[in-house]
C-alpha positions as CSV (number, residue, x, y, z in Angstrom):
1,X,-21.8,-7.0,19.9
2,X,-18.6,-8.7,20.2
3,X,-17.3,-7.8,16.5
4,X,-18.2,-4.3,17.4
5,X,-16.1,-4.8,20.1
6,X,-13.3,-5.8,18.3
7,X,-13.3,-3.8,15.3
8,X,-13.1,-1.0,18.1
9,X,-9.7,-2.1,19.5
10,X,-8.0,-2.3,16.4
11,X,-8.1,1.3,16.0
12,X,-6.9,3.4,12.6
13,X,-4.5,2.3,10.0
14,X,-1.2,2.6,11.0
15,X,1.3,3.7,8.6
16,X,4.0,0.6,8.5
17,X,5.9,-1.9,7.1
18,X,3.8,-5.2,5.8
19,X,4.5,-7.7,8.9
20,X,3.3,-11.1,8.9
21,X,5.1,-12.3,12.1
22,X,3.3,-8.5,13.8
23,X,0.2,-9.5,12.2
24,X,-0.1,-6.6,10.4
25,X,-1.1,-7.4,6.6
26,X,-1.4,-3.7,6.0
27,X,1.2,-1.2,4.9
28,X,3.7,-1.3,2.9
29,X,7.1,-3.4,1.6
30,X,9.8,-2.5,-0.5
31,X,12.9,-4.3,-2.3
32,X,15.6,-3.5,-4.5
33,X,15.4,-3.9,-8.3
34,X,19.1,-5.0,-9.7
35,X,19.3,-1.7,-11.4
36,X,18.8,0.2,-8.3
37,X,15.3,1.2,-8.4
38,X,12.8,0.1,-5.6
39,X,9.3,-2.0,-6.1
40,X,7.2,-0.5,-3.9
41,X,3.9,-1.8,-3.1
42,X,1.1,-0.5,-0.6
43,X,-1.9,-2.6,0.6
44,X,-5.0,-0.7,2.8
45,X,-8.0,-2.6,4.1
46,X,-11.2,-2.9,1.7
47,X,-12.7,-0.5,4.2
48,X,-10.2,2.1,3.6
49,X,-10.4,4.9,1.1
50,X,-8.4,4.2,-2.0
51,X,-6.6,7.2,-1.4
52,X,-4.9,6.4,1.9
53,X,-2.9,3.8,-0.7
54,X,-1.5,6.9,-2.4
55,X,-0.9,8.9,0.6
56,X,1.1,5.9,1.7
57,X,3.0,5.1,-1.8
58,X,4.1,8.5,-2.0
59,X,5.3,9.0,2.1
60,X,7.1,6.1,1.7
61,X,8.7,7.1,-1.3
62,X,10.0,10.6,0.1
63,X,11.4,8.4,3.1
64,X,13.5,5.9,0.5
65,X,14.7,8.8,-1.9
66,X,15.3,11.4,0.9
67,X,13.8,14.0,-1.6
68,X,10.4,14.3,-2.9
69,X,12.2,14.5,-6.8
70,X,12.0,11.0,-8.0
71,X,9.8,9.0,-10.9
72,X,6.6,6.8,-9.8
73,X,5.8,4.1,-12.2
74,X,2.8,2.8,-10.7
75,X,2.1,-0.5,-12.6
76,X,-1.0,-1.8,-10.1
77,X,-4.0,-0.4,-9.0
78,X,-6.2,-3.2,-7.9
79,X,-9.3,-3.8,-5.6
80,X,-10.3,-7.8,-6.0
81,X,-13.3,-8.6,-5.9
82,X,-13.6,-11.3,-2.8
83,X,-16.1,-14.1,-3.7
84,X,-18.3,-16.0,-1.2
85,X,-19.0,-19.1,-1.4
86,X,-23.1,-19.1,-1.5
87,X,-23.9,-15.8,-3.2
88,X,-21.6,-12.5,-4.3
89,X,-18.7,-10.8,-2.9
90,X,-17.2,-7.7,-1.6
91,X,-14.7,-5.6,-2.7
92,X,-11.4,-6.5,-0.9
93,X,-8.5,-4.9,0.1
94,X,-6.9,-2.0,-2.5
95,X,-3.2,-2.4,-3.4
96,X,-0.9,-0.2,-4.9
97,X,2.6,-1.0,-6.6
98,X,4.7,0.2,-8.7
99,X,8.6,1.2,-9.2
100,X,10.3,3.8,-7.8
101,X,13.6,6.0,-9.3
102,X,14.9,8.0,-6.7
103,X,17.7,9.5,-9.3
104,X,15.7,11.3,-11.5
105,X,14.5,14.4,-10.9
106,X,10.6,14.8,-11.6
107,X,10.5,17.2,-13.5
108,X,12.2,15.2,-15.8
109,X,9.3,12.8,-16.4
């Protein structure tokens, strides 16, 4: 009953920047490359559909490039497998990453 509670309040995913300090290991983070590109990279809980990472990866990407014309190299797709201790695991949470060239035009690629 009480983790029912709890996984109540948390409520939906909220589209964000990765936060440790916030406590919010979800979202996504960005940083420069040294020829100007960005490494983007989107994480979304195991319980999520692996979708949502796209949706994610590619809003954030019309937000950095101010244009939806840019070239994706997505590089990671990955859902680990988390182990237990005694007997299996679960998947666990899906993240997305990959560069991002916000002076090309995509119909270049």
């Amino acid at each position: 009953m009480v983790l029912l509670t709890l996984s109540a309040c948390a409520g939906p995913l909220q589209y964000a920047a990765i936060d440790a300090s916030a406590h919010r290991p979800y979202g996504y983070r960005e940083s420069r490359t040294a020829d100007g590109r960005y490494s983007l990279l989107v994480v979304v809980p195991a319980a999520s559909h692996p979708d949502l990472a796209r949706e994610f990866w590619e809003r954030r990407a019309r937000e950095l490039c101010g244009h939806p014309d840019y070239r994706r190299n997505i590089f990671r797709a990955d859902r680990p497998t988390v182990n237990y201790d005694y007997y299996g695991g679960r998947p666990g949470d899906f993240m997305l990453e990959g560069y991002l060239d916000c002076t090309v035009h995509a119909a270049a690629n």
